[in-house]
N, C-alpha and C positions, 0 to 999 in steps of 0.2 A: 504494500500500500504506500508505503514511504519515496519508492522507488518511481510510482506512480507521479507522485506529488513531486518531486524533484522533474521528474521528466516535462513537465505540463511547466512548472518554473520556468524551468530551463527554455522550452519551444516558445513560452510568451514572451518569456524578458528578452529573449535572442531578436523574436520579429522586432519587438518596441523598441531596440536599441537601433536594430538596421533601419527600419522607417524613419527615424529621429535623424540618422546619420546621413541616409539618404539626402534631409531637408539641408543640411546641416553642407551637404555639398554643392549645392546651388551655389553660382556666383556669387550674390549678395541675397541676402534673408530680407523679405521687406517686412519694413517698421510694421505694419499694422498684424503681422504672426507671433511678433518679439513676443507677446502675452503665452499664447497658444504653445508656442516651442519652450518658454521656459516651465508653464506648468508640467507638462509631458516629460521633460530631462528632471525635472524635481521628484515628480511621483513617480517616475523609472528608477533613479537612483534614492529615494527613501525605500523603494520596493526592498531593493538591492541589499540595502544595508539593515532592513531591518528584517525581511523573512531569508535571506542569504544563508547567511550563517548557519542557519536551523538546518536547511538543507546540505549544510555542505559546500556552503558557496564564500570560503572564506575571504580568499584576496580580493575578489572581484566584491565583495560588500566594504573591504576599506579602501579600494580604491574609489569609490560611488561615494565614500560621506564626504567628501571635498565637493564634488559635484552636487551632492546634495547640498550643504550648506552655501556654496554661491548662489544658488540657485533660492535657495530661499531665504538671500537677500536680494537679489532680484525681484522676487514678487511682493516682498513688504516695500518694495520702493527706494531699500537703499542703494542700492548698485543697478547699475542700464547696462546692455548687450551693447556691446563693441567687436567691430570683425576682430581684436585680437584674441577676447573670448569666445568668439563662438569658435576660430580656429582651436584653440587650447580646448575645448568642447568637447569637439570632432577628436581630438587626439587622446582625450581624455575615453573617451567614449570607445574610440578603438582597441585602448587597452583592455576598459571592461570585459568588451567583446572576446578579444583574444582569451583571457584570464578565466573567464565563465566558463568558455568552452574548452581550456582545459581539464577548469576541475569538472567540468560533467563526464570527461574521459575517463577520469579516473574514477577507481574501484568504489561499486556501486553500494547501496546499503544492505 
């Protein structure tokens, strides 16, 4: 059952992260998604860091709480999306990616 619950983590957070990164590779991000993309990279990576672990998803949950907390100061208003961040984003984001999908390789529950 557990193995279940990881697996079904794993297939969601993997799509949310590639759609996110997808957006994330467009030339420029227009202003009026800044909201939309930062809610989505917030709640992917609180996902991350807060059901992760439980499954097994260690690195890739402390690599997520940095993203996580920019990110929600971004939506309380202290910090704005600048292409330097959304670059560091996307980089940030590819690691998760990589990270997640190793530890889903490794030995199952």
């Amino acid at each position: 059952m557990l193995a279940e619950i990881k697996k079904q983590f794993y297939n969601d957070t993997l799509r949310e992260l590639e759609g996110i990164n997808g957006k994330l590779s467009a030339e420029e991000l227009p202003v009026n998604e800044h909201a939309v993309i930062a809610e989505k990279i917030f709640t992917i990576s609180h996902q991350i860091s807060g059901t992760g672990p439980m499954l097994g998803f260690n690195s890739s949950s402390v690599l997520s709480r940095k993203l996580e907390k920019t990110f929600y100061h971004i939506r309380s208003g202290e910090r704005e999306i600048t292409p330097q961040l959304l670059w560091q984003t996307k980089r940030a984001i590819e690691a998760i990616i990589k990270a997640i999908s190793e530890e889903n390789s490794q030995k199952e529950f």
